[in-house]
C-alpha positions as CSV (number, residue, x, y, z in Angstrom):
1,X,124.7,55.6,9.1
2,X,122.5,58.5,10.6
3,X,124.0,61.1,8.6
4,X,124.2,59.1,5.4
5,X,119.8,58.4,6.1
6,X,119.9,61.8,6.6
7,X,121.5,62.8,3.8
8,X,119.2,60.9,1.4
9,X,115.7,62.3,3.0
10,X,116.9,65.2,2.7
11,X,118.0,64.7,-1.4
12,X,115.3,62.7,-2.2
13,X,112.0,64.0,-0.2
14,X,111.1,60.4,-0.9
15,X,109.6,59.3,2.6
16,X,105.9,59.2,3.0
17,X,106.0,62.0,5.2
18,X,102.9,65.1,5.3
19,X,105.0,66.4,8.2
20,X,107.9,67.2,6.3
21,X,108.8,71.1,6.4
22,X,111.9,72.6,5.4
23,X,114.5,69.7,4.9
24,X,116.8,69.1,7.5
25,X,120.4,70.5,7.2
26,X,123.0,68.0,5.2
27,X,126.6,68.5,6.5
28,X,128.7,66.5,4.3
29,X,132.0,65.6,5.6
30,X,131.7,61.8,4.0
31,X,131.5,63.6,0.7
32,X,133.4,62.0,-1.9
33,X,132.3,62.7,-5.3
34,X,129.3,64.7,-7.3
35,X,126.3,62.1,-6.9
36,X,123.2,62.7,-9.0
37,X,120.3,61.2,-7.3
38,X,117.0,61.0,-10.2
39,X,113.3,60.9,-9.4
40,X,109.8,61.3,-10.2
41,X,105.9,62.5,-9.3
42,X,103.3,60.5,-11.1
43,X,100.0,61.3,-10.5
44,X,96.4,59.9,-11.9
45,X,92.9,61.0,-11.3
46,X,89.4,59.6,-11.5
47,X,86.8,62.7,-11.4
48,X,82.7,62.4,-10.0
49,X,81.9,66.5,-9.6
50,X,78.9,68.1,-10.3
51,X,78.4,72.0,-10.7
52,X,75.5,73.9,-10.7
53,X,75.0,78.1,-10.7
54,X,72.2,80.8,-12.0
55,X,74.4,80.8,-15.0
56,X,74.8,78.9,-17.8
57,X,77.8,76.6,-17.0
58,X,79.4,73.6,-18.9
59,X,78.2,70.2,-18.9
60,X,80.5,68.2,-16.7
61,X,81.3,64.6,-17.3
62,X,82.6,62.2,-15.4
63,X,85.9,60.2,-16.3
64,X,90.1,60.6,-15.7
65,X,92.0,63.5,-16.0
66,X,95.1,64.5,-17.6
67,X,98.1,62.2,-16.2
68,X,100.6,64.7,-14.8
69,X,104.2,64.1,-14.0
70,X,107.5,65.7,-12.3
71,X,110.9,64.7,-12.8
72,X,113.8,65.7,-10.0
73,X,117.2,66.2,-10.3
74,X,119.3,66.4,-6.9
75,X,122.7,67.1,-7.0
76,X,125.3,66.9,-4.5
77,X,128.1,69.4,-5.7
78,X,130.3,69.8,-2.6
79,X,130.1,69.3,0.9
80,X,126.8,70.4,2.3
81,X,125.9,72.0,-1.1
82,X,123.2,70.4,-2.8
83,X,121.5,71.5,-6.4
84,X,117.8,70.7,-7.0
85,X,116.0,71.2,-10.5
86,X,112.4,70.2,-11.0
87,X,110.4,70.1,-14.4
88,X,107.1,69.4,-15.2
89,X,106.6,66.9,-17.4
90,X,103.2,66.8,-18.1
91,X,101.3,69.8,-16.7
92,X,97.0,70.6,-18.0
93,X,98.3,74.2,-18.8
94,X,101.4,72.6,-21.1
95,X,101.3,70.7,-23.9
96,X,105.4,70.0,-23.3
97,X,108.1,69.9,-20.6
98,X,109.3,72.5,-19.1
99,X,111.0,73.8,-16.0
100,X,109.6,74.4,-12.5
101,X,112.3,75.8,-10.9
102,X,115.8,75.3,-9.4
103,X,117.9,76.4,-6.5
104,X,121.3,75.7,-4.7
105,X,120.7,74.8,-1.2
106,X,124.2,75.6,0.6
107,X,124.7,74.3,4.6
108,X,128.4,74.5,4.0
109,X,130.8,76.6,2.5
110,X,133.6,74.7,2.3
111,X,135.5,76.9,-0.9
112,X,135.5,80.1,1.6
113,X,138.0,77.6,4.0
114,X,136.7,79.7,6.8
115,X,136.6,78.3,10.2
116,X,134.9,81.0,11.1
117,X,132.4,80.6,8.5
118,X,132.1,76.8,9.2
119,X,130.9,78.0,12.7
120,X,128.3,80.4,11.3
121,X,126.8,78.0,9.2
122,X,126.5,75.2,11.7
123,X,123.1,76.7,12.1
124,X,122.4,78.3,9.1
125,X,121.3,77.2,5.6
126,X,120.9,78.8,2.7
127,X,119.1,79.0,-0.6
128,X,119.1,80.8,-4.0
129,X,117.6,80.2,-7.1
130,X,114.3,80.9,-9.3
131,X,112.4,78.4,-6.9
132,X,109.5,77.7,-4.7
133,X,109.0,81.0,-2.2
134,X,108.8,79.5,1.4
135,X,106.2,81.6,2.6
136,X,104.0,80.1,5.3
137,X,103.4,76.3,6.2
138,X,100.9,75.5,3.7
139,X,102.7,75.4,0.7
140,X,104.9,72.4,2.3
141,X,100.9,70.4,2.3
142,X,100.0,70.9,-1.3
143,X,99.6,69.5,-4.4
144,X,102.1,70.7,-6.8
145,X,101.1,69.0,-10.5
146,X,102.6,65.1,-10.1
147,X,103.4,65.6,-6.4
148,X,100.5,65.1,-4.6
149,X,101.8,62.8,-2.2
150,X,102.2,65.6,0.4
151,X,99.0,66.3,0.0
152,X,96.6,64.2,2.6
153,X,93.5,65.8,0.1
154,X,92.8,66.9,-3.7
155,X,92.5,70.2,-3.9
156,X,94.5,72.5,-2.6
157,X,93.7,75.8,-0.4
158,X,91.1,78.1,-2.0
159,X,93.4,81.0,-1.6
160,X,96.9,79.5,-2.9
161,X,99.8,81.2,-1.7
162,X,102.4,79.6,-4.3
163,X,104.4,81.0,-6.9
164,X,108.4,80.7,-8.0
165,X,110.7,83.2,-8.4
166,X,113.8,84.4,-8.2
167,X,114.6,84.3,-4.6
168,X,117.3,84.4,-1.9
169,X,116.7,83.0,1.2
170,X,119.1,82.4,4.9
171,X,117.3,80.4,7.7
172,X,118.5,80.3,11.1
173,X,118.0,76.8,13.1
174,X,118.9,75.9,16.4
175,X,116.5,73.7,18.8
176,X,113.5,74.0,17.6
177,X,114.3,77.8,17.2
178,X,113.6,78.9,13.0
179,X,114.4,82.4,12.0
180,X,114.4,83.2,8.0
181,X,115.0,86.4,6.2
182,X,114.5,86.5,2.4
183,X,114.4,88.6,-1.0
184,X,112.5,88.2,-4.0
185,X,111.3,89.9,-7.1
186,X,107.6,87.6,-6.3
187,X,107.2,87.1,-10.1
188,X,106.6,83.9,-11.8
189,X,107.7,85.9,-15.1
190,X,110.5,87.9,-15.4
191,X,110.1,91.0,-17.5
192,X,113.0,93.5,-18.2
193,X,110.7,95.3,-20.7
194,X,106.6,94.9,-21.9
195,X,105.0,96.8,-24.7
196,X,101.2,98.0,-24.2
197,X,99.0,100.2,-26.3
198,X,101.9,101.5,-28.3
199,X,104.2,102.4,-25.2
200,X,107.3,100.1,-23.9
201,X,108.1,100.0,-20.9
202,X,111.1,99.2,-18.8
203,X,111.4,97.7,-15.0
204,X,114.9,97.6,-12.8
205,X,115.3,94.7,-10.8
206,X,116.3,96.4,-7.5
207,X,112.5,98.9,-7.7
208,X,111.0,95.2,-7.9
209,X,112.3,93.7,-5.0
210,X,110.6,92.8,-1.7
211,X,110.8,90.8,1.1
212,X,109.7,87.7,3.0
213,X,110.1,86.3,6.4
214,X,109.4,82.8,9.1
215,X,109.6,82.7,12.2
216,X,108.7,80.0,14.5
217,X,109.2,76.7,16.8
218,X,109.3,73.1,15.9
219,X,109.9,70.5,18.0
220,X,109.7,66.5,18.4
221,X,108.9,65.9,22.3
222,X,109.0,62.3,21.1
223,X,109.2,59.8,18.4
224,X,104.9,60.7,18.4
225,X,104.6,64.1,19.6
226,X,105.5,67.2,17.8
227,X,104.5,70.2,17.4
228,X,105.5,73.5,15.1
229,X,104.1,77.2,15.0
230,X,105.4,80.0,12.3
231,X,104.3,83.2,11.2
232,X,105.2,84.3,8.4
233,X,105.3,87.6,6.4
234,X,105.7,88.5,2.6
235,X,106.2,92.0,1.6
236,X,105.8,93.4,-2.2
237,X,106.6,97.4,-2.7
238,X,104.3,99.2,-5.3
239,X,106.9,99.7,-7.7
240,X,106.9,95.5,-8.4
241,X,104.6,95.6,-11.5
242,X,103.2,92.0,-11.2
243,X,104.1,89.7,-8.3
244,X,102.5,86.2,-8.4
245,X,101.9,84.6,-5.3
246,X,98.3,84.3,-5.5
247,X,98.7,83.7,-9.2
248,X,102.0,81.3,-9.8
249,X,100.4,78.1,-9.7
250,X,101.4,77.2,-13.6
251,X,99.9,73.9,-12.8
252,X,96.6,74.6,-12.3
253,X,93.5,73.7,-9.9
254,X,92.7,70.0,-9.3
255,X,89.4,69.8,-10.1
256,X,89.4,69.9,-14.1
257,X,86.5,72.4,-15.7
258,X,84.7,72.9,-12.8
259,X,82.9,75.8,-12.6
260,X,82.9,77.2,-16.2
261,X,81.2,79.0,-18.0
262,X,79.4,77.9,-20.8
263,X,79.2,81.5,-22.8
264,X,82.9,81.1,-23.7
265,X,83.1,78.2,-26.0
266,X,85.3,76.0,-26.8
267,X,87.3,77.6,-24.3
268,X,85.2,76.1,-21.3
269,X,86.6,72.9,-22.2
270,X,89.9,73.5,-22.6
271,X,91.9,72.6,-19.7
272,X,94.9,75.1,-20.6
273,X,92.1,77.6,-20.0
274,X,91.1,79.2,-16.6
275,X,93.3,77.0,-14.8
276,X,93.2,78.5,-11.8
277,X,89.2,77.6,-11.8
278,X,87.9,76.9,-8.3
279,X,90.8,79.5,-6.8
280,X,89.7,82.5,-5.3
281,X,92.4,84.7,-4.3
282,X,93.5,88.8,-5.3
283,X,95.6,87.4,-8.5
284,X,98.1,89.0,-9.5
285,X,99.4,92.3,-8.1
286,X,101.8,95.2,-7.1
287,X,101.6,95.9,-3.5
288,X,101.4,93.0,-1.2
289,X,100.9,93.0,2.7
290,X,100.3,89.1,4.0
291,X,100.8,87.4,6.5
292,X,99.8,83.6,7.3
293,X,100.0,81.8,11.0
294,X,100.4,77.9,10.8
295,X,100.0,75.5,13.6
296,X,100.9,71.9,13.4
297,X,100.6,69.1,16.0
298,X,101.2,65.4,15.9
299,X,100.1,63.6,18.8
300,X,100.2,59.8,18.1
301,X,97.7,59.0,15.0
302,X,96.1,62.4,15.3
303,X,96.9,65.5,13.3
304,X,96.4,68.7,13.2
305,X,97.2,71.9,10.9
306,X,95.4,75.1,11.0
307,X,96.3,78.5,9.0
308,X,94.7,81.9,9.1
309,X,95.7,83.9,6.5
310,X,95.7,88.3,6.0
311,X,96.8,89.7,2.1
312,X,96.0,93.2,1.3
313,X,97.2,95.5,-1.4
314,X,96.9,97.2,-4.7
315,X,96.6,96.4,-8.7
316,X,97.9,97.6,-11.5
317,X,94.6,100.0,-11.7
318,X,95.1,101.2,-8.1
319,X,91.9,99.4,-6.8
320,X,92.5,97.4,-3.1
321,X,92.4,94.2,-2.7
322,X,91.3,92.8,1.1
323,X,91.1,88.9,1.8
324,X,91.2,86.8,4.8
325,X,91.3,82.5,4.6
326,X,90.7,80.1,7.8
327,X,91.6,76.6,7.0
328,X,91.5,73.6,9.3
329,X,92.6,69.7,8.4
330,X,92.1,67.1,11.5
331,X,93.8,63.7,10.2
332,X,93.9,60.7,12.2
333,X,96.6,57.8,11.1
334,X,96.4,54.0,12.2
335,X,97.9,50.8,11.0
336,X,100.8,48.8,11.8
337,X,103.1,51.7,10.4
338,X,100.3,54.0,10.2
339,X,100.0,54.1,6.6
340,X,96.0,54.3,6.5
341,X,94.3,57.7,7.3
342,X,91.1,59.4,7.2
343,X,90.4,63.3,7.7
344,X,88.5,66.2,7.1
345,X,89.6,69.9,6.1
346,X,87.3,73.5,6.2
347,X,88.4,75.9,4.5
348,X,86.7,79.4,3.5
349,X,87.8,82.9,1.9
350,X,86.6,85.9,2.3
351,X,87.7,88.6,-0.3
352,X,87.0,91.5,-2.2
353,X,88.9,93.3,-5.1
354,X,87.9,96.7,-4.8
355,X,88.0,97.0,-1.4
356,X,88.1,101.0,-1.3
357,X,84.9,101.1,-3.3
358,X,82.0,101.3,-1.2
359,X,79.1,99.9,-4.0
360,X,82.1,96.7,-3.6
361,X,80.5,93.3,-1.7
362,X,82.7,91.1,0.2
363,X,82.6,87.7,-1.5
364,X,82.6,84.4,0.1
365,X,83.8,81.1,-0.9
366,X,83.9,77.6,1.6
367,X,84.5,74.5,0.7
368,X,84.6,70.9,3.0
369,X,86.9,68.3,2.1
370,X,86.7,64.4,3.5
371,X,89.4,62.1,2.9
372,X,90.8,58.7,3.1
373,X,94.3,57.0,2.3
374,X,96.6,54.1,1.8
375,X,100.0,54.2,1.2
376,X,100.7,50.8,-0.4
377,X,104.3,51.8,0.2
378,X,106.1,54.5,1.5
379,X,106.0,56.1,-2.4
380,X,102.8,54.7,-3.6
381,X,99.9,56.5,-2.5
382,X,96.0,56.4,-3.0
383,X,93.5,58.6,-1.9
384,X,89.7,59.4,-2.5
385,X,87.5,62.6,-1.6
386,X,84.4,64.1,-1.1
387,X,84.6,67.6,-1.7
388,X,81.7,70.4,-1.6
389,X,82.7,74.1,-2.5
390,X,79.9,77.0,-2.1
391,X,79.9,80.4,-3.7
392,X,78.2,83.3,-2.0
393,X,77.9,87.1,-3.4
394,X,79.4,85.9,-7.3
395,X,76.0,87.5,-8.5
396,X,78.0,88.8,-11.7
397,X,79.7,85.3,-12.2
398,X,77.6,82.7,-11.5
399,X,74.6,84.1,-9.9
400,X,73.2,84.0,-6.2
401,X,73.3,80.0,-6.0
402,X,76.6,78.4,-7.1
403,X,78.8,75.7,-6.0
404,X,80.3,72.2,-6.6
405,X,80.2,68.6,-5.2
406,X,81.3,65.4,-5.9
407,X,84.2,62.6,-5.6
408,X,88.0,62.4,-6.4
409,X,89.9,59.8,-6.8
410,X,93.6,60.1,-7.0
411,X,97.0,57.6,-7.2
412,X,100.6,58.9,-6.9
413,X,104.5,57.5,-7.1
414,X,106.9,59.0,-5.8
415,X,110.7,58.0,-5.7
């Protein structure tokens, strides 16, 4: 019964759970037979913001956004080999459906009839695929178009370290112990060959490759207290012409139109456009130094998870990039089955994208997030915010007073 409960959590990623990392391993001696388990993200928002600047932005109304929507496909193959596929169904930067990502998540080998092997992988798992990159902690606490419901807020960190890609990735697990080692190309896109001003050009997949990397402790001293601490690296060489993982998020911010401009048009209220509005991060790039340090901590209805965050390297053009993110979210959980919650998040970026320059200005962005939930059931969720964001040194953007404020209201299902 415990492995079979097991089993399912770790298939479906159904619970109501914000504490929910890296699944747990699935051994799968009971298997019998391929079972295809099927689900779904649904998510709805109601939108209050107003935006002001020295510039001439959009005028913002007030109303519901664009319905978004996953569908999931989890597979069990073999024993202890599991296939997951995830499309977006209805996405503000798509008009149709199209695919997220995929990977085969192997804790087994059973084909290689290795005892040996079987020994090895007692405490290893591992996955490949063009999927989510498991850098850091946050990305387990986002947003991620219709699933939201790991998300105890709206928006998600000013500085998003997401992206998918073709990855490889073996974790270590053994008492609380987590050691991972991984490969990547870091790009949402995969090019084998671009044209530009009359030239084409032509990348090898082996000059694009890089490298990622977790290490940490997670523990449950008891049914209500855990705790978890990672670090975690990612490591891009020069020759990658455009890694993504301050750029991959396909679905976009979750504050619609906020902050446009009003100069460009019809494009300002396009929501395919600047989709990544209210993000402030280096973008895309070649070389990539970053490194993120998570802490998490349950201790009965309160909870805690802090990052700090480090990414430097270079564009395209050779100019530096420098940028540094703090980021803070106290929750606090109560109810019979602790299903209400209320909780605050900080969260602030400091960056600039020509950091070798010396006529170059740090810029600054903060924003404070306020929160309140009920899940009606364990995949039913609804939440509402207050969120205020503040720009400093956007002179060329916005001007030297810019910012955004308002209320969010938001409703998932997920099964």
């Amino acid at each position: 019964m415990k492995r079979t409960l097991i089993t399912l959590l770790a298939l479906f990623g159904l619970s109501y759970s914000y504490a929910q990392f890296e699944s747990p391993q699935v051994k799968g001696k009971d298997f019998e037979k391929i079972k295809v388990k099927v689900g779904g993200d649904f998510a709805l928002q109601y939108q209050s913001i107003k935006h002001h600047a020295d510039s001439l932005l959009i005028p913002l109304g007030t109303g519901f956004n664009l319905p978004t929507a996953n569908f999931n496909l989890d597979v069990e193959l073999a024993q202890g080999v599991v296939l997951n596929l995830q499309t977006y169904l209805s996405s503000r930067h798509h008009n149709e459906a199209w695919v997220k990502g995929g990977y085969l998540m192997f804790d087994e080998l059973p084909f290689l009839h290795s005892e040996i092997v079987d020994q090895v992988m007692d405490k290893l798992t591992i996955w490949v695929g063009d999927m989510e990159i498991n850098y850091g902690d946050a990305h387990f606490r986002r947003s991620d178009n219709g699933k939201v419901i790991n998300n105890p807020f709206v928006g998600n960190y000013i500085m998003d370290a997401f992206t998918t890609a073709p990855a490889l990735e073996v974790m270590y697990r053994n008492n609380g112990i987590l050691l991972m080692a991984a490969t990547s190309t870091g790009q949402l896109r995969q090019d084998l060959t671009l044209y530009s001003g009359g030239n084409f050009t032509a990348y090898d997949a082996h000059k694009e490759l890089g490298f990622y990397w977790k290490a940490g402790y997670d523990k449950n001293f008891s049914e209500k207290i855990r705790a978890r601490l990672t670090l975690s690296g990612y490591h891009m060489p020069e020759s990658n012409h455009r890694n993504t993982l301050y750029g991959g998020d396909r679905a976009g911010s979750r504050y619609y139109l906020v902050m446009n401009l009003a100069k460009n048009g019809a494009t300002a209220v396009d929501i395919k456009s600047n989709h990544l509005n209210t993000y402030f991060s280096p973008g895309a790039a070649t070389k990539t130094n970053s490194y993120m340090l998570n802490l998490f901590s349950r201790v009965y209805g309160f909870e805690f998870f802090g990052t700090y965050e480090n990414a430097k390297g270079l564009y395209p053009d050779a100019k530096e990039f420098k940028f540094n993110q703090i980021a803070a979210e106290l929750l606090y959980r109560f109810g019979k089955d602790e299903n209400f919650f209320v909780g605050a998040r900080y969260n602030v970026v400091k960056g600039n994208k020509d950091a070798a320059n010396s006529a170059s200005v740090d810029q600054t962005v903060d924003r404070i997030q306020l929160g309140a939930g009920w899940a009606i059931l364990k995949s039913t969720l609804v939440k509402l915010e207050y969120v205020k964001q503040n720009y400093k040194d956007f002179t060329r953007d916005f001007g030297a007073d810019a910012g955004f404020n308002g209320v969010m209201f938001e409703a998932t299902v997920s099964f």
